[in-house]
KEVEXPA-982595 format. One line per 10 residues: number of its first residue (from 1); for each residue x, y, z of N, C-alpha, C. Coordinates in steps of 0.02 Angstrom, whole numbers. Example, Ala and Ser with C-alpha at 12.3 -4.5 7.8 and 13.67 -1.06 7.14 Angstrom:
REM residues 2
1 = 660/-284/390/615/-225/390/660/-165/390 | 642/-112/354/684/-53/357/645/2/394 $
This chain:
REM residues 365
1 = -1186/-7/-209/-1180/65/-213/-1107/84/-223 | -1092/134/-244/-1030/189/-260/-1020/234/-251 | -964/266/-235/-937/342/-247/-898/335/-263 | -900/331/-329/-813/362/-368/-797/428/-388 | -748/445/-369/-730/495/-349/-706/545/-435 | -762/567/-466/-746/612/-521/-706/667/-514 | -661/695/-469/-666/749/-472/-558/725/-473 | -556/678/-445/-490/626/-449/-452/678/-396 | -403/709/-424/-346/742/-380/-313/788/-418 | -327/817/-460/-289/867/-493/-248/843/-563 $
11 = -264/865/-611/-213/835/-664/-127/891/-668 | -105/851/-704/-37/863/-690/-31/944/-751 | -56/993/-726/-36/1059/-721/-9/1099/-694 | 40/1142/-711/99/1188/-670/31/1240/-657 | 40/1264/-581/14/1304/-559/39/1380/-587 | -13/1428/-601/24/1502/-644/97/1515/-580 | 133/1522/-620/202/1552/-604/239/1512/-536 | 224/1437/-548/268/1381/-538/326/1368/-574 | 378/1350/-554/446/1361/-598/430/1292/-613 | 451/1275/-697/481/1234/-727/532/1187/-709 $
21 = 522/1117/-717/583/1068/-716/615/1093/-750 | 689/1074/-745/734/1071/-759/744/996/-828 | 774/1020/-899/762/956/-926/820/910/-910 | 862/912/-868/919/863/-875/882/784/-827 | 878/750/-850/844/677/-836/795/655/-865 | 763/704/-911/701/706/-927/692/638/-984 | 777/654/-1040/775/584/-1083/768/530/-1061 | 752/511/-984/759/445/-952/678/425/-968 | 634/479/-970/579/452/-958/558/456/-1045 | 496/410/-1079/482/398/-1132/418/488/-1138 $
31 = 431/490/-1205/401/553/-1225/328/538/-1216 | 281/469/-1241/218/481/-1216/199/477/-1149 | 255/492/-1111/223/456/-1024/264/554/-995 | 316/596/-1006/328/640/-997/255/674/-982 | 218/726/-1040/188/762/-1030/124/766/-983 | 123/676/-965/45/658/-913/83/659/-843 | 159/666/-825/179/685/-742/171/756/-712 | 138/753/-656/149/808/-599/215/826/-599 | 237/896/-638/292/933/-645/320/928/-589 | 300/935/-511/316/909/-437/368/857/-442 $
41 = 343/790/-479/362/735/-501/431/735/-527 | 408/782/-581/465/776/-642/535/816/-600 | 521/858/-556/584/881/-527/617/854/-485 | 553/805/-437/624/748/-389/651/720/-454 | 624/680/-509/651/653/-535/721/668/-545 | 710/735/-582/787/745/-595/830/774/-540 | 810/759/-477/849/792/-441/883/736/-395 | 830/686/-399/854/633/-361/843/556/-387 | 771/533/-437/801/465/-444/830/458/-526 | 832/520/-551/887/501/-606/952/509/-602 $
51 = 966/527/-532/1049/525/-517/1074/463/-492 | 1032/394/-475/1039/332/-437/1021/287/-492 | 1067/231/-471/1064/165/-521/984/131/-522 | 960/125/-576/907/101/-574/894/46/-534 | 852/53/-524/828/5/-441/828/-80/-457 | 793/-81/-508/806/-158/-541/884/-183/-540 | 935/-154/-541/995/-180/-546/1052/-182/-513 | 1001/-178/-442/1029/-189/-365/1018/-254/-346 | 1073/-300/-333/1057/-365/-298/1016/-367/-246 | 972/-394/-227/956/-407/-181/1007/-431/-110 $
61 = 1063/-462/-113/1102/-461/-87/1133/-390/-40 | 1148/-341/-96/1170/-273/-88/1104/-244/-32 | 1051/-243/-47/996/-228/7/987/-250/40 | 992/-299/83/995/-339/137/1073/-331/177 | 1107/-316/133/1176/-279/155/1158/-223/205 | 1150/-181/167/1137/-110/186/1061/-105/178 | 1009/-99/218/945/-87/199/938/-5/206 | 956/25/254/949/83/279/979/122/207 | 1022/131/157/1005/125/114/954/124/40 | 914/86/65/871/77/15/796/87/20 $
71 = 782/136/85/725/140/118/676/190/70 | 619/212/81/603/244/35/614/312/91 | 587/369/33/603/432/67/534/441/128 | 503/402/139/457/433/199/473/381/260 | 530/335/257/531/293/307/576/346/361 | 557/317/441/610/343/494/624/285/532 | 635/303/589/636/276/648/580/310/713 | 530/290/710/491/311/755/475/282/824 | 521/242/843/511/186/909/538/232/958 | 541/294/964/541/362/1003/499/392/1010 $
81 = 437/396/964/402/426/959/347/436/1015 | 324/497/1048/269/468/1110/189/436/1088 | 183/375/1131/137/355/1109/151/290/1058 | 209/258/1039/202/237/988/261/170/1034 | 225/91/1018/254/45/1058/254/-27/1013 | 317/-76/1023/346/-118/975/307/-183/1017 | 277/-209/978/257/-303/1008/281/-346/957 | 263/-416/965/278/-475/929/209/-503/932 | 185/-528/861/140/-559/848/160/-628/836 | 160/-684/857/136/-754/828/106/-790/765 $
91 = 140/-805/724/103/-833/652/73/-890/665 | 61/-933/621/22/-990/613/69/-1030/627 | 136/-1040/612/185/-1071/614/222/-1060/661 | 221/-1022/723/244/-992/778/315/-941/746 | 325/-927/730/369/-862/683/346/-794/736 | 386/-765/749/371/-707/784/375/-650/722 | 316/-603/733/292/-562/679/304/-487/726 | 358/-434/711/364/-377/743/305/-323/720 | 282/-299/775/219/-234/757/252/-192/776 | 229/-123/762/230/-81/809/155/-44/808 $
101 = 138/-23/865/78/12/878/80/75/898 | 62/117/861/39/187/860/-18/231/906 | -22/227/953/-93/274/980/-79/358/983 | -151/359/986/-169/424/961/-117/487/1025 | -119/530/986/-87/586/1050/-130/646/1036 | -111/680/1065/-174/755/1076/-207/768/1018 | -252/800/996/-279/818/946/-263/916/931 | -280/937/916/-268/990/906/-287/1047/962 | -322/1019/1006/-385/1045/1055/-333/1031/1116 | -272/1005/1126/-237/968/1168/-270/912/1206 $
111 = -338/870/1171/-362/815/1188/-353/745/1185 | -355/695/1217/-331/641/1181/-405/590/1197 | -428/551/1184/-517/529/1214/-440/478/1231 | -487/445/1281/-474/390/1312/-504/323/1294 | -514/331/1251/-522/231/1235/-591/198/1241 | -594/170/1250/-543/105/1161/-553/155/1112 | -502/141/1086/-489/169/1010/-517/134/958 | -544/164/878/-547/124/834/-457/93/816 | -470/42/778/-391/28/767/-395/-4/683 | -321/27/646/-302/35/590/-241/-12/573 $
121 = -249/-96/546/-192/-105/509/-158/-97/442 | -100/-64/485/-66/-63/387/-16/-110/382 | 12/-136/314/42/-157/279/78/-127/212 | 136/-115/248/197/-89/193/176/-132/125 | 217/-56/96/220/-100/7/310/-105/16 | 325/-148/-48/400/-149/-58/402/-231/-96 | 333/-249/-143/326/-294/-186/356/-369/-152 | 345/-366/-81/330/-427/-66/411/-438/-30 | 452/-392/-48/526/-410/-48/557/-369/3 | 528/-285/-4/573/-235/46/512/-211/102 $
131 = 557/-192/150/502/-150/187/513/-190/270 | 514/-110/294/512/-137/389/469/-107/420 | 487/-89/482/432/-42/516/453/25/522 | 520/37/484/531/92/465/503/139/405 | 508/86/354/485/105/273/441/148/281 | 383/131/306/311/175/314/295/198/383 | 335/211/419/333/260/497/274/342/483 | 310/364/432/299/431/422/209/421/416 | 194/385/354/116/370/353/96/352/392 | 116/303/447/90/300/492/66/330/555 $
141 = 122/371/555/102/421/622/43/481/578 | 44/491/503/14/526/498/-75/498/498 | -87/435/492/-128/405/497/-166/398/588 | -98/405/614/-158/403/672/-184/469/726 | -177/505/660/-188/581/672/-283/592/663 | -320/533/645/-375/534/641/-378/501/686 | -368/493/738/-395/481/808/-402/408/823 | -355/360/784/-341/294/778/-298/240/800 | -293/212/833/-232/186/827/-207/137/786 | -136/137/738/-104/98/715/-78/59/711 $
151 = -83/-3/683/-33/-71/718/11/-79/634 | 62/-77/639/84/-59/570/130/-143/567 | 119/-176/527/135/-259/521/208/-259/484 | 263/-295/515/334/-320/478/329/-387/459 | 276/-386/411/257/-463/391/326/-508/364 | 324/-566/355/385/-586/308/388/-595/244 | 451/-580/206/461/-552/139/487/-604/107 | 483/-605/39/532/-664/-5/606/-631/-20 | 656/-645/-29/645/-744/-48/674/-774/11 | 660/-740/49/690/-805/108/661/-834/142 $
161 = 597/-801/130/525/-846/165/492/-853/82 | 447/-910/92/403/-926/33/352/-884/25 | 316/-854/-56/265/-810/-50/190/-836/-12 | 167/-805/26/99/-833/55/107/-839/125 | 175/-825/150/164/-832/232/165/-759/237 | 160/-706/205/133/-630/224/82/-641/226 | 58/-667/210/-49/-684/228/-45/-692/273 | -9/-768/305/-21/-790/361/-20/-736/402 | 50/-711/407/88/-661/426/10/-610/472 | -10/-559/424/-56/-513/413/-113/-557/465 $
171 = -137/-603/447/-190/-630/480/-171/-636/548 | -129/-662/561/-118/-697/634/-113/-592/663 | -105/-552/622/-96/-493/665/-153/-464/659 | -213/-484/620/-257/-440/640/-306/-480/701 | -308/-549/691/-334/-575/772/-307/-567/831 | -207/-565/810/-201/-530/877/-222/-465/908 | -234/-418/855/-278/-353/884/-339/-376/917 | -365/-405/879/-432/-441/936/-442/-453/991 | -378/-512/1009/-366/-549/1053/-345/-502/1104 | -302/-457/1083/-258/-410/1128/-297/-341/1133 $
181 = -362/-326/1140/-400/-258/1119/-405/-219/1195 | -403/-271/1237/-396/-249/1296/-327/-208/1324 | -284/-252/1321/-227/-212/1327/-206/-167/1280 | -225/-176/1209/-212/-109/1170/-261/-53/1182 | -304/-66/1200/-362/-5/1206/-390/31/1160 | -406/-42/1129/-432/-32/1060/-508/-60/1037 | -541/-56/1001/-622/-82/1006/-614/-138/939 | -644/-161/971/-618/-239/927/-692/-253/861 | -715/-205/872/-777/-199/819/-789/-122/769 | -713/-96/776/-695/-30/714/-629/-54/706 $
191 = -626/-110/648/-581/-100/643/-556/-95/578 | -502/-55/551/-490/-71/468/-427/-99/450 | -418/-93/394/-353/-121/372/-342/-93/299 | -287/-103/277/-224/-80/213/-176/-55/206 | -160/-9/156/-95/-55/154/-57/-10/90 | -3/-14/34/19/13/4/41/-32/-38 | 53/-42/-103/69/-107/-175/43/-151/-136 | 110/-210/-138/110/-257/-103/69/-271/-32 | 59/-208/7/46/-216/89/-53/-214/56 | -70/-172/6/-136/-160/-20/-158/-231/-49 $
201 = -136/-258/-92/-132/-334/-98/-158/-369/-55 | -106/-377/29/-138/-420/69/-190/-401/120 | -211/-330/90/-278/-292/134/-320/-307/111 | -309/-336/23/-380/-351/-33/-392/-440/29 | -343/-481/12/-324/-542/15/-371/-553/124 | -367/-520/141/-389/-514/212/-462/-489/217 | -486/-434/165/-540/-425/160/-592/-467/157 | -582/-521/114/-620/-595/94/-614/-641/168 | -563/-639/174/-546/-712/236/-602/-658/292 | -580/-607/316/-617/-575/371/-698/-587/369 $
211 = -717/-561/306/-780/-592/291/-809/-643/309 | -767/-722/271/-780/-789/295/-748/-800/371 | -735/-754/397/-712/-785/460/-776/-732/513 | -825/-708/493/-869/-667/524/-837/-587/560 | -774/-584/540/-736/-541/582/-766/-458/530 | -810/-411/551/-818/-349/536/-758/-302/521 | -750/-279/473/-720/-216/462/-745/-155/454 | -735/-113/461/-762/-55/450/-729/-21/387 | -672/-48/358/-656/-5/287/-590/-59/250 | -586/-61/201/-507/-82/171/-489/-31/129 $
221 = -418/-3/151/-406/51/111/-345/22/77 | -344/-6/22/-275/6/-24/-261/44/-70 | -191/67/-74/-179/106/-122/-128/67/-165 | -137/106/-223/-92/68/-287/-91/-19/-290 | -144/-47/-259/-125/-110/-255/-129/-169/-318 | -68/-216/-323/-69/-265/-379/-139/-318/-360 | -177/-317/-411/-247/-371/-398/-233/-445/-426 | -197/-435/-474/-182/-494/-505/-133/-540/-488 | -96/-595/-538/-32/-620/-523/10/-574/-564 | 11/-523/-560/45/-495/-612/126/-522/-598 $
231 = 165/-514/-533/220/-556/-534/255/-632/-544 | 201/-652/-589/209/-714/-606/204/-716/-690 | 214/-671/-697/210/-663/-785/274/-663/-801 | 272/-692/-849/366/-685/-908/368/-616/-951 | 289/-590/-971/314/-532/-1009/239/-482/-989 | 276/-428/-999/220/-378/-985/165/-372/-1030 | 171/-390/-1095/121/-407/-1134/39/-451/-1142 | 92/-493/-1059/32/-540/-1033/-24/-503/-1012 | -1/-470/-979/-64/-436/-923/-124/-396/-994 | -169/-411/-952/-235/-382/-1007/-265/-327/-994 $
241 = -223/-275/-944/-247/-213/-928/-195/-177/-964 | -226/-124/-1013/-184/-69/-1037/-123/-16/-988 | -133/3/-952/-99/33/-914/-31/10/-881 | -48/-66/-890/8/-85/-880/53/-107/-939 | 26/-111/-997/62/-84/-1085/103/-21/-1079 | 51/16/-1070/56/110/-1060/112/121/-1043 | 141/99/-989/192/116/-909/238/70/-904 | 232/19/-929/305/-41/-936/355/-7/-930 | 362/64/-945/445/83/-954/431/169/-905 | 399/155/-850/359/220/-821/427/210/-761 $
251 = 433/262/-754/490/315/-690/492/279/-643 | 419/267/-623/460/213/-525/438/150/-542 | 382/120/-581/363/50/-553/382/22/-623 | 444/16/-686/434/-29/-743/430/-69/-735 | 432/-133/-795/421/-192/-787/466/-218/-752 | 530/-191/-782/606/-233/-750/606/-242/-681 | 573/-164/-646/557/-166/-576/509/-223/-538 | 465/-242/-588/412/-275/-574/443/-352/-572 | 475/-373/-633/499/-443/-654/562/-461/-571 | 587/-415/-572/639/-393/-499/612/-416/-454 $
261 = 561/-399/-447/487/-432/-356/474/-501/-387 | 447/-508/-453/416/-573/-473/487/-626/-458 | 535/-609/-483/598/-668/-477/614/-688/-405 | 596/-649/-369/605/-654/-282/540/-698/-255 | 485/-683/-276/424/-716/-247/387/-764/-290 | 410/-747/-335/385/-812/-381/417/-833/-438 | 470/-846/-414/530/-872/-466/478/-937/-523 | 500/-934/-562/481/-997/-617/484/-1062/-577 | 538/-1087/-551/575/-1168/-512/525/-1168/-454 | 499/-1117/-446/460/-1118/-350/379/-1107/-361 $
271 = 366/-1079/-423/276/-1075/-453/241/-1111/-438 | 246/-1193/-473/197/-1218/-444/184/-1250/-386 | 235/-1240/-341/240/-1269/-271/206/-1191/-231 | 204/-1144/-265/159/-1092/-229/79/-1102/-242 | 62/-1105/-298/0/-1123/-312/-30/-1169/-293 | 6/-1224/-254/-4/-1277/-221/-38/-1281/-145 | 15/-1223/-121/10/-1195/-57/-69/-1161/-48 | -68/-1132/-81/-118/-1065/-74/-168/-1078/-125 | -237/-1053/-93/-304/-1032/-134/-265/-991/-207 | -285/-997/-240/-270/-957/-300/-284/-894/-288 $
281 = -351/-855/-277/-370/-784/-258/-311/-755/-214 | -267/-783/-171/-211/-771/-130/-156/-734/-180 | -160/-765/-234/-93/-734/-281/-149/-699/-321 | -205/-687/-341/-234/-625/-387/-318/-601/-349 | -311/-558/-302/-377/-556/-271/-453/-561/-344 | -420/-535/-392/-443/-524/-431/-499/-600/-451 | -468/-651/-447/-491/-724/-443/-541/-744/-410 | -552/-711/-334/-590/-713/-281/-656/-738/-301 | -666/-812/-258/-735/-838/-281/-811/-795/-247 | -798/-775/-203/-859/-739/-192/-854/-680/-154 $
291 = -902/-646/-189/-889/-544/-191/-954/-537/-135 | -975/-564/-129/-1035/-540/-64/-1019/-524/-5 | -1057/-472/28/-1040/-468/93/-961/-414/107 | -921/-381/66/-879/-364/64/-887/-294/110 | -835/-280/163/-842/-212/186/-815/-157/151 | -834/-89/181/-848/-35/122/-764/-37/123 | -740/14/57/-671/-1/8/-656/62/-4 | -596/102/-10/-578/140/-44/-508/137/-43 | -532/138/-125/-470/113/-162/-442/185/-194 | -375/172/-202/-339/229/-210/-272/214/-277 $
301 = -296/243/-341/-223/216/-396/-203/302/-411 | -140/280/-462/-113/319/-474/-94/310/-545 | -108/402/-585/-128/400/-643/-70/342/-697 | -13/347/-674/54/340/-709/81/286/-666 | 43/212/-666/63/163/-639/48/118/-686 | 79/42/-704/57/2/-729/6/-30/-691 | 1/-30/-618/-61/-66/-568/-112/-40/-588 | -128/21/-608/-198/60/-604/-240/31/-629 | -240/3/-702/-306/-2/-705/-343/-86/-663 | -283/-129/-666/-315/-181/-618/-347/-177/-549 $
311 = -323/-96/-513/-345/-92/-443/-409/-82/-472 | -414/-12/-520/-480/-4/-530/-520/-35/-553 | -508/-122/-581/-555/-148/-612/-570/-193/-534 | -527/-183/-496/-556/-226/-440/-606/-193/-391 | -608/-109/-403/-658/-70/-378/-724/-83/-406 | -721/-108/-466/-784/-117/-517/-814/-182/-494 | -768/-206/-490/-798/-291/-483/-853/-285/-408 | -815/-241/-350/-842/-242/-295/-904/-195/-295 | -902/-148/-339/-970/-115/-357/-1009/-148/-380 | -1007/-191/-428/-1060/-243/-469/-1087/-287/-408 $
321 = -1035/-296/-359/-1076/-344/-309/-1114/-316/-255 | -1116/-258/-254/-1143/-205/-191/-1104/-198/-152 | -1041/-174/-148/-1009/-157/-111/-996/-73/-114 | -982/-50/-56/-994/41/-44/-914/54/-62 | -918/75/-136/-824/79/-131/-831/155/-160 | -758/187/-148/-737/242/-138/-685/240/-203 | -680/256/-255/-615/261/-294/-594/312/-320 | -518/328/-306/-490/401/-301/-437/397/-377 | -435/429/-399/-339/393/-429/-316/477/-457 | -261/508/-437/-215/524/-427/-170/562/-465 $
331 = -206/609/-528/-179/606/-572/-94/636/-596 | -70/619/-627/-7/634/-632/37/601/-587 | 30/560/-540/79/516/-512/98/462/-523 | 152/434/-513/171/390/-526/166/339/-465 | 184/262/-473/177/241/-428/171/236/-338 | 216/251/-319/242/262/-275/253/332/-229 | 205/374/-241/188/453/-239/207/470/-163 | 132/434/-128/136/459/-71/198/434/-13 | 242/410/-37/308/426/-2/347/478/-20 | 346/510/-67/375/595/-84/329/640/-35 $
341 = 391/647/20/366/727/41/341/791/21 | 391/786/-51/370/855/-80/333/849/-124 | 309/827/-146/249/801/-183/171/825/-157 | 145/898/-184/74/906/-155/19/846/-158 | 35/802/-215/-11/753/-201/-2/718/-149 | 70/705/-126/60/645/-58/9/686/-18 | 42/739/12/-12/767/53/-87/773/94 | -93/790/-5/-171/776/-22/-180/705/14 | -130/661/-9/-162/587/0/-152/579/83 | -109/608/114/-96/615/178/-184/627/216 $
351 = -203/695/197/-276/725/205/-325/675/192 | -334/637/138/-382/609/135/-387/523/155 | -319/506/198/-330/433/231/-323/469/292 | -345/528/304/-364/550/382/-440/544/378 | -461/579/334/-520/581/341/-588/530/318 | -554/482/269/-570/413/261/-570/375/319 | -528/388/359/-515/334/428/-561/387/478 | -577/445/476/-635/455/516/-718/459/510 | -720/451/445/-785/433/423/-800/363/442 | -740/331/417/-759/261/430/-760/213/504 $
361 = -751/259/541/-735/236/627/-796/302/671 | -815/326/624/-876/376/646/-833/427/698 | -790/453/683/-750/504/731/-765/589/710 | -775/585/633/-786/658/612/-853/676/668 | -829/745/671/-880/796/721/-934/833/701 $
């Protein structure tokens, strides 16, 4: 079964007597990819990432320098926050894995239920390479505004760890929610997981193992997520989804950006010693030997991404097998949306992984 979501999110129309971008930045972006952005869009653009060096042509060095820096615009510092507390998870390899956990605080009613909670892992995007427990704070607290609690994962990143111990990473943290359900006060049989690019990736990649490991979910929500090896390609030409033709030279996620993550996690000299490591489906969920049994999905792209159409062909694949999936996509955004504050679509997308996470934990009233 399905619900895909026809009605998407709005196409990229100026609302009557919305002011106009401004054209200064505008030559940055290619003329057939201009007229399909959320005008919203087109004005951070020129207000803010066409005034900064394109992101591809920052060392990696330089970011690890200064990360704070290079955070996206919805990251904070929330380890102040009430309600919201830092642990260490254990990998497979004994590696200490930093969480932080989110529980719920009053509701609007000044209520808070008392427990167990359903519980929600996420996984940052930042293509395998960036990202802390800062990056995605903001989504997170707004996520456990559906009456959830959050365990938000600082999995490990390349290149200083090899690609495939974020799996591990991810895994060893969603059994520790298990293991630990008591002291989190959490119900160890609602539970979901996802994630954002990269962090949506290893929500696809966990979905399967949870399965074969008998472990129930109640939902996988990724957004914008890469299905394929797409970071293991030499040219964008490879990939056999249009959209990622389309967008090669698109505002937040180009190729250069893309080849940038691929050279970090799957350099050419280090490939086949990854493929070695790991199930293949690990580097392209898309590969995945068996689609049965999959818990319900909603998947979330964005119109003006090169990922889109592979998330959505991975929505298809899970429909053909009977799986209850949900697919939204976003129109007029570009990759990386729902970290723009000012962006009515984040919002929107804010609204609707509230209410996805309460349908799916049975909390709506």
């Amino acid at each position: 079964m399905s619900n895909l979501d026809s009605t998407l999110a709005g196409h990229a129309v100026p609302k009557p007597g919305a002011s106009q971008p401004t054209n200064d930045g505008l030559d940055l972006i290619e003329e057939h990819i201009l007229p399909k952005l959320d005008p919203e869009f087109l004005q951070y653009f020129i207000d803010v990432i066409a005034k900064q060096p394109p992101a591809h042509t920052i060392p990696i060095e330089e970011v690890r320098k200064s990360p704070q820096k290079h955070q996206p615009p919805c990251a904070l510092d929330s380890s102040k926050e009430k309600g919201v507390g830092d642990h260490v998870v254990s990998s497979q390899d004994g590696t200490s894995i930093p969480v932080r956990v989110y529980h719920p605080v009053e509701d609007e009613r000044g209520v808070v239920r008392p427990g167990p909670h359903p519980v929600h892992l996420n996984f940052h995007g930042g293509g395998f390479v960036l990202g802390d427990l800062h990056s995605e704070a903001g989504l997170c607290l707004v996520m456990r505004r559906a009456g959830v609690v959050v365990v938000d994962v600082n999995y490990r990143h390349c290149p200083e760890t090899i690609w495939g111990k974020c799996i591990q990473d991810a895994w060893a943290a969603l059994n520790w929610v298990r293991d630990e359900h008591v002291s989190l006060n959490v119900d160890p049989f609602s539970i979901s997981i996802g994630g954002v690019s990269a962090g949506g990736h290893i929500s696809l990649v966990l979905q399967h193992m949870a399965r074969d490991a008998g472990i129930p979910l109640k939902l996988c929500m990724p957004t914008v997520p890469p299905t394929t090896d797409c970071l293991s390609l030499d040219y964008y030409t490879q990939s056999p989804y249009p959209s990622f033709h389309e967008f090669h030279r698109g505002p937040v996620l180009p190729w250069k950006r893309i080849k940038y993550f691929g050279n970090q996690c799957m350099p050419r000299d280090k490939l086949p010693e990854i493929r070695k490591m790991w199930p293949d489906w690990w580097l392209a969920p898309m590969r995945a030997p068996n689609w049965s049994g999959l818990c319900n999905t909603y998947i979330r792209t964005a119109e003006v991404d090169p990922l889109r159409d592979e998330g959505e062909a991975y929505a298809m694949k899970l429909v053909a097998n009977g799986t209850m999936v949900t697919l939204k996509r976003y129109l007029g955004c570009p990759h990386t949306f729902m970290y723009l504050g000012v962006l009515s679509q984040k919002r929107q997308w804010d609204e609707d992984s509230i209410h996805a996470l309460k349908v799916a934990h049975g909390l709506l009233k």
